[in-house]
C-alpha positions in Angstrom: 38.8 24.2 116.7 39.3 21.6 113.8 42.4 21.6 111.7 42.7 20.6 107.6 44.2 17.0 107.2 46.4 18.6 104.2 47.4 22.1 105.6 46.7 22.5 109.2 44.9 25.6 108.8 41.7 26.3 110.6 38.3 24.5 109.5 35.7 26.9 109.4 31.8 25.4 109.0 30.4 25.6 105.5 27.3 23.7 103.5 27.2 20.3 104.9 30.9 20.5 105.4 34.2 22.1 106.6 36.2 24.3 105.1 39.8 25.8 105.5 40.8 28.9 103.5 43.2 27.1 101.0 39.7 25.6 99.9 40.5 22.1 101.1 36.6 21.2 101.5 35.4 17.9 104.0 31.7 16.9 103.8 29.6 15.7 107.2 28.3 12.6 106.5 24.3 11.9 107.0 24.9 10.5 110.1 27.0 13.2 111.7 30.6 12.5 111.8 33.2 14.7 109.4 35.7 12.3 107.3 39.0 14.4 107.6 40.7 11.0 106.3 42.2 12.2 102.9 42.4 9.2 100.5 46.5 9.9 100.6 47.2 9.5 104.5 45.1 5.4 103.9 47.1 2.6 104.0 44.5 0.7 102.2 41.4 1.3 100.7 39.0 0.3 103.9 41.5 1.0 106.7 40.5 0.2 110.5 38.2 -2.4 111.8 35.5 -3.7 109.3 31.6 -4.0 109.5 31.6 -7.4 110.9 34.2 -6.4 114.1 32.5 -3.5 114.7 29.1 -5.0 115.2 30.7 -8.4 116.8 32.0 -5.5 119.3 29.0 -3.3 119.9 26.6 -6.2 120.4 29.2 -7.8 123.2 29.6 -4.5 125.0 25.9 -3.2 124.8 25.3 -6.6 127.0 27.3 -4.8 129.8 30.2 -7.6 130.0 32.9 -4.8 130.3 30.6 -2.0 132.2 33.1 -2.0 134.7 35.7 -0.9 132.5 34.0 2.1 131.2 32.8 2.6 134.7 36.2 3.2 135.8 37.0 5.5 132.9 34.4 7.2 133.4 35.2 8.3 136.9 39.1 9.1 136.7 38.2 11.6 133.5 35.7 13.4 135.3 38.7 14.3 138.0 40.1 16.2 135.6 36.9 17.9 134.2 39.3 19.3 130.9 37.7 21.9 128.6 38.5 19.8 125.9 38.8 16.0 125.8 39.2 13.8 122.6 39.0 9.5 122.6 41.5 8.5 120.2 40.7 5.1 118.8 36.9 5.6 119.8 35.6 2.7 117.9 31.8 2.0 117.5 31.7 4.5 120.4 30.6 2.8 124.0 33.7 3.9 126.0 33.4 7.3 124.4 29.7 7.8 125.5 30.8 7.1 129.3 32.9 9.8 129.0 30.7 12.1 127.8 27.8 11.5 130.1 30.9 12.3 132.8 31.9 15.3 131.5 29.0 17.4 130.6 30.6 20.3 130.7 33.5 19.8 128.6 34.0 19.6 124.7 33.7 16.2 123.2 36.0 15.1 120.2 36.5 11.3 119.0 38.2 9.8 116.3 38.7 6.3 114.9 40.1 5.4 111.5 37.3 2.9 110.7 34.9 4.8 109.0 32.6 1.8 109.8 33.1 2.7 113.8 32.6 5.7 113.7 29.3 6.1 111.7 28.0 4.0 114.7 29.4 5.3 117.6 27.6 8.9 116.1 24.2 7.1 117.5 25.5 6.8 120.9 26.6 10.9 121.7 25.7 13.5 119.4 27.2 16.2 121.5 30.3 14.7 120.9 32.0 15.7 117.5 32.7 12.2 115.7 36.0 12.3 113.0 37.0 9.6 110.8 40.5 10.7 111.1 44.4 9.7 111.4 45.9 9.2 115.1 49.0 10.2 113.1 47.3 13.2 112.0 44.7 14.1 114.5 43.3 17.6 113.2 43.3 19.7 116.4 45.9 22.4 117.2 48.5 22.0 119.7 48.1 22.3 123.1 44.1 22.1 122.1 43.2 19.3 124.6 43.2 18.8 128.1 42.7 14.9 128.3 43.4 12.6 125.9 41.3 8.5 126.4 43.0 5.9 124.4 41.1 2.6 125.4 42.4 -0.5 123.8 44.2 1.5 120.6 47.7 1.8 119.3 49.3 5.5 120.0 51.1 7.9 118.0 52.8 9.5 121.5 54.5 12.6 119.9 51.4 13.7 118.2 49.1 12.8 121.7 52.2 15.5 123.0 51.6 17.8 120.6 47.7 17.9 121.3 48.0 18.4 125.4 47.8 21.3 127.3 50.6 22.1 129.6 49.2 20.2 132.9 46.8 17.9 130.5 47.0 14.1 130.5 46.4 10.9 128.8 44.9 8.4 130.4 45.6 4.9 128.4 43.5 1.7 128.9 45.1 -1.5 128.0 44.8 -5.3 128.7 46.9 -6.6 131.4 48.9 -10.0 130.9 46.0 -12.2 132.8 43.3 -10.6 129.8 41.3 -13.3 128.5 44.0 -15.7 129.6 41.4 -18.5 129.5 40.3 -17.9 126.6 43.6 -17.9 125.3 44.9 -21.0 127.1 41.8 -22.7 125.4 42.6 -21.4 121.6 46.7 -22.1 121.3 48.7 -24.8 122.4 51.1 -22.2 124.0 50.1 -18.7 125.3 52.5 -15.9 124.8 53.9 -13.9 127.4 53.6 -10.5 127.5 54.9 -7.8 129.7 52.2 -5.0 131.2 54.6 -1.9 131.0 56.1 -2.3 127.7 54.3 1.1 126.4 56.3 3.0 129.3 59.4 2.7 127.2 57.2 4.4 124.3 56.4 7.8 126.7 58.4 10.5 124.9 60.3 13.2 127.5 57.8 15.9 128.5 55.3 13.3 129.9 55.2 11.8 133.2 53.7 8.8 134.5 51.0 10.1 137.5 48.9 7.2 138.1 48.3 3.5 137.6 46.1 0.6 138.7 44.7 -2.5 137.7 41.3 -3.1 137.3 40.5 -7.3 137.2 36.9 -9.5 137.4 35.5 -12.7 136.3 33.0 -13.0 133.4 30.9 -15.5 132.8 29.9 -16.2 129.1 26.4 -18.0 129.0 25.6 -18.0 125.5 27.5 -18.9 122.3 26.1 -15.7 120.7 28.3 -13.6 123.3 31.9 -16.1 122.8 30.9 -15.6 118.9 31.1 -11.9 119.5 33.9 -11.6 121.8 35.9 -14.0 119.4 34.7 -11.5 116.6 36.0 -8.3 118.4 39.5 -9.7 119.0 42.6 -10.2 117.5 42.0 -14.2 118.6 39.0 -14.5 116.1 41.2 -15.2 113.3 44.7 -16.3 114.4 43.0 -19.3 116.4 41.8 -22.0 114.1 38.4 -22.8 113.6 38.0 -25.9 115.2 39.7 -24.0 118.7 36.5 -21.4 117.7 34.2 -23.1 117.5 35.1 -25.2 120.5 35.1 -22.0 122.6 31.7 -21.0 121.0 30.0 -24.3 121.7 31.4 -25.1 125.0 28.8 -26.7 127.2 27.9 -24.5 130.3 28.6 -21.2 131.3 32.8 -20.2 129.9 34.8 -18.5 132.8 37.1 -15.7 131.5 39.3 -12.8 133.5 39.0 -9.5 132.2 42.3 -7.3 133.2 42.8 -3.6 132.5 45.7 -1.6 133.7 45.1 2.2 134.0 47.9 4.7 133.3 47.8 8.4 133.2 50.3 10.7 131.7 50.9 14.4 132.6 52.4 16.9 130.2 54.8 19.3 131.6 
């Protein structure tokens, strides 16, 4: 069902690879995951999250501090049990293995720009075909998917259109104004507003709003090695300066922090 980067023609299997008939050849790496990232459509040489945020991440979430989050995800896809699903912005892969221990039945696709995400997240869900790829470029036909998982990662909304089904959805994750707001309020003098439903203004016509809720708990951050990581994972690891750091990091006792994640899902008409 995959679709050349350069053409849009049909990828057909070959040695170690895709192909489409134009001749426009993409190798599977070692590890499993097909780079259908043409060195024209980067920005810069490395694009996406590096090697040290996506191990900062993995190690944070393989301790379980955001289970519930994936949890949830896990439960509203398999309502929809689609034929095809793809995770755009899949990362080093966590929330994307939820979703494919939830839908058993259905086709697996997952993408990330950060080829250093993705050759992890191959580990978690081989059943799952794993692309370095554009969200601006995503190589499936139209109307290929059912539902679309965007957890925590920009969106390219006219091309997530152009992927669903008539009937399909998108179900978006994103933080919630009270995310991390202690941690915040402990690494800037001021903390910046920001309003939950911004991205509703972003939903092109043809896709309505069907469902929303909030999802909000407490963690409690015992060791430094954890406030190191989820520092590391965050935008907030380098604008905050390094004394706020490493104040958070060493801070004597268990560190209180509310994790807030608003749930929306899209339908396509």
């Amino acid at each position: 069902m995959l679709t050349c980067p350069l053409c849009t023609a049909p990828l057909h299997n070959a040695a170690n690879g895709v192909q489409c008939p134009a001749g426009h050849r993409f190798d599977r790496a070692r590890q499993g995951y097909l780079n259908l990232l043409p060195v024209q459509h980067k920005n810069s040489r490395a694009p996406g999250d590096n090697q040290a945020m996506v191990e900062a991440r993995r190690g944070f979430l393989d301790q379980g501090h955001y289970a519930p989050v994936a949890r949830r995800l896990a439960e509203l896809a398999a309502e929809r049990q689609p034929a095809n699903w793809l995770d755009i912005g899949c990362g080093e892969g966590y929330y994307t293995a939820q979703l494919a221990q939830a839908l058993p039945r259905s086709t697996g696709y997952a993408l990330d720009i950060s080829r250093e995400a993705v050759k992890r997240a191959c580990r978690r869900a081989p059943q799952v075909t794993w692309l370095v790829a554009s969200m601006a470029r995503i190589p499936l036909p139209v109307g290929s998917c059912q539902l679309l998982t965007s957890v925590f990662s920009p969106l390219h909304w006219q091309e997530a259109q152009r992927l669903l089904s008539p009937g399909g959805g998108l179900l978006r994750v994103g933080p919630t104004r009270d995310h991390l707001l202690e941690l915040r309020q402990r690494l800037y003098d001021e903390v910046r507003e920001y309003t939950d439903d911004k991205h509703l203004a972003l939903v092109p016509p043809g896709m309505a709003l069907a469902h929303s809720e909030t999802l909000t708990f407490k963690l409690k951050l015992i060791d430094p090695g954890s406030r190191a990581q989820l520092l590391a994972m965050t935008p907030h690891g380098w604008r905050a300066s390094a004394e706020r750091r490493a104040a958070v990091v060493d801070h004597p006792g268990p560190f209180g922090v509310t994790v807030s994640m608003r749930y929306d899902y899209f339908v396509a008409h």
